[in-house]
Phi, psi and omega in degrees: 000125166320112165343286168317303181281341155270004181267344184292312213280318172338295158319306191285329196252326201236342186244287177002292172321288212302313192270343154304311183286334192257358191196056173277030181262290204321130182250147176196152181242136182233121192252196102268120162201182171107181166311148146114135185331300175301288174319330171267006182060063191213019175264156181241173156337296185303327214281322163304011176304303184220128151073013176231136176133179188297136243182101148200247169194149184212141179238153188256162143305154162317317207264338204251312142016276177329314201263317194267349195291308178294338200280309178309291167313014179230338195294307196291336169298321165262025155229003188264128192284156195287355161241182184193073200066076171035015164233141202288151195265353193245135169275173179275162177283151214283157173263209177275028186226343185080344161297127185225152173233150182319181188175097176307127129249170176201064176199160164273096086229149154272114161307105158276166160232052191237127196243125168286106190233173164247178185313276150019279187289333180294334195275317179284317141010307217226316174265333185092005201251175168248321207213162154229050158279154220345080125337143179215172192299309145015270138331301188300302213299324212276329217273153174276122179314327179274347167278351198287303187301297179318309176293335153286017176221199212075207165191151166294152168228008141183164192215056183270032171232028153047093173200319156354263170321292162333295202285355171263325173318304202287345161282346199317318164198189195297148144316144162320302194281347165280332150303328148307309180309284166354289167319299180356270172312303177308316144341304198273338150312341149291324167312302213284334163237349244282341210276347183277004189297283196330283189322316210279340163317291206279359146271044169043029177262043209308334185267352220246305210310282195318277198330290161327291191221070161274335174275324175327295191261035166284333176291307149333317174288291177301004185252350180273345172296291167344312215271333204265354191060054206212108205287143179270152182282200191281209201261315194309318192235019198293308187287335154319304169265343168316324177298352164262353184306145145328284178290007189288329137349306215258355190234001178278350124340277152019281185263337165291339165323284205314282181324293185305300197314132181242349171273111164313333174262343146316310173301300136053232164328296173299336188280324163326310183290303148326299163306308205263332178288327176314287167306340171290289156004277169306313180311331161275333159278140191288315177312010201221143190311176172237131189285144153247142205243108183202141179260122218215131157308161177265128164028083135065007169260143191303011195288128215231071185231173172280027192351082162298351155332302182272357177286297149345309158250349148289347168277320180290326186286340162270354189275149190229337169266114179284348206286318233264357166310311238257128184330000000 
């Protein structure tokens, strides 16, 4: 059973009930989100080891926090019943990894893995920030793109102190020009290898040829999360969520030339092909500078790139706060 969806029905059938009846005054909002597989919907059997099961997070106010938090927490420890759809609700105490697993009892208090919080702490937690109202570019440059994911993805399952949901809209992906800046780099990070696929051919490295450029298009893959407005996770589930891309159809044949391939002037080709569909892409969307899309020797050696260089200084040429140059 998904994660997500047994932690939706959790809410709804065994903890919602409990805190309407023992805090019916009480406003709160309740997610899955944060760390871990089952919030990006990408868990499996193996996921259950650790730190999977019934789960989630439910938040107070500032003000309320102080009073109500511990009182909320002893209630559901001696009242949530022990299992839930056949999995047990109380966990082991954490280990020295900080990881806890279901763990069957059948007595009270129960080890929930329901963890209580505020916006506030989730929010310093994960951004270093208190709030995200006026934000500044600044701010976006600092944020880690996989925490980024994590606070946006899952899902609420209520939001009554209606702040949640905002504060996840606004996180949702990058401001325009931060998302150019984004593209930038990776681009340039292509600038930066794309001419040794050519060099290491004609030395004969055939082992230098893969390696490169299996990290190209690892660089290549994270620029189709940009062009889709869409955060990429971290490596482990990088190919995973590609497969939800919109464009994953039309460029996974493609990105497999490349990986499978062992000839080296194929591998090439193929990264060649890449480069121009990567841009075509990009090309499609109207919000984004328009690219030329041409494959070129490098400065006259048989070496076979896209010079991303210049793509690179046409993503710098839309950006209008120069400051985003800058630390």
């Amino acid at each position: 059973m998904p994660g997500i969806d047994l932690n939706r029905a959790f809410y709804y059938e065994a903890v919602a009930p409990l805190i309407k009846k023992n805090f019916p005054d009480l406003k709160y909002s309740a997610a899955l989100m944060g760390c871990g597989s089952d919030v990006l919907g990408f868990d499996n059997p193996t996921s259950m080891d650790h730190n999977w099961g019934p789960r989630f997070q439910i938040f107070l106010s500032e003000d309320r926090f102080p009073v109500i938090s511990a009182e909320l927490n002893e209630m559901l420890r001696k009242k949530l019943q022990f299992e839930f759809k056949g999995f047990p609700v109380n966990f082991t105490p954490p280990r020295y990894d900080h990881t806890q697993s279901m763990e069957p009892v059948t007595s009270h208090p129960v080890n929930h893995l329901i963890e209580i919080v505020t916006s506030q702490e989730y929010l310093r937690k994960y951004l270093e920030i208190d709030t995200v109202e006026n934000l500044t570019v600044q701010d976006w440059k600092k944020f880690p793109e996989q925490k980024l994911l994590e606070l946006t993805a899952g899902a609420v399952f209520h939001d009554g102190l209606k702040s949640l949901v905002p504060l996840r809209d606004t996180l949702r992906y990058y401001p325009p020009e931060i998302r150019l800046l984004r593209m930038s780099e990776l681009w340039q990070a292509v600038w930066e290898e794309e001419a040794f696929i050519g060099r290491n051919i004609e030395l004969g490295e055939s082992a230098a040829v893969k390696i490169i450029s299996v990290r190209v298009t690892e660089i290549i893959i994270r620029l189709c999360f940009c062009i889709e407005r869409t955060y990429a996770p971290y490596s482990k589930w990088l190919l995973t969520a590609l497969r939800k891309l919109r464009c994953y159809p039309e460029i996974s044949t493609i990105i497999d030339s490349v990986l499978y391939e062992n000839d080296p002037l194929k591998i090439e080709t193929a990264l060649c092909a890449l480069y121009e569909k990567t841009v075509e892409l990009h090309n499609n969307d109207e919000g984004l500078p328009r690219l030329e899309n041409k494959i070129r020797d490098f400065f006259g050696r048989p070496y076979r790139v896209i010079f991303a260089e210049t793509i690179v200084e046409k993503l710098h040429g839309a950006i209008s706060d120069k400051s985003l140059f800058g630390k």
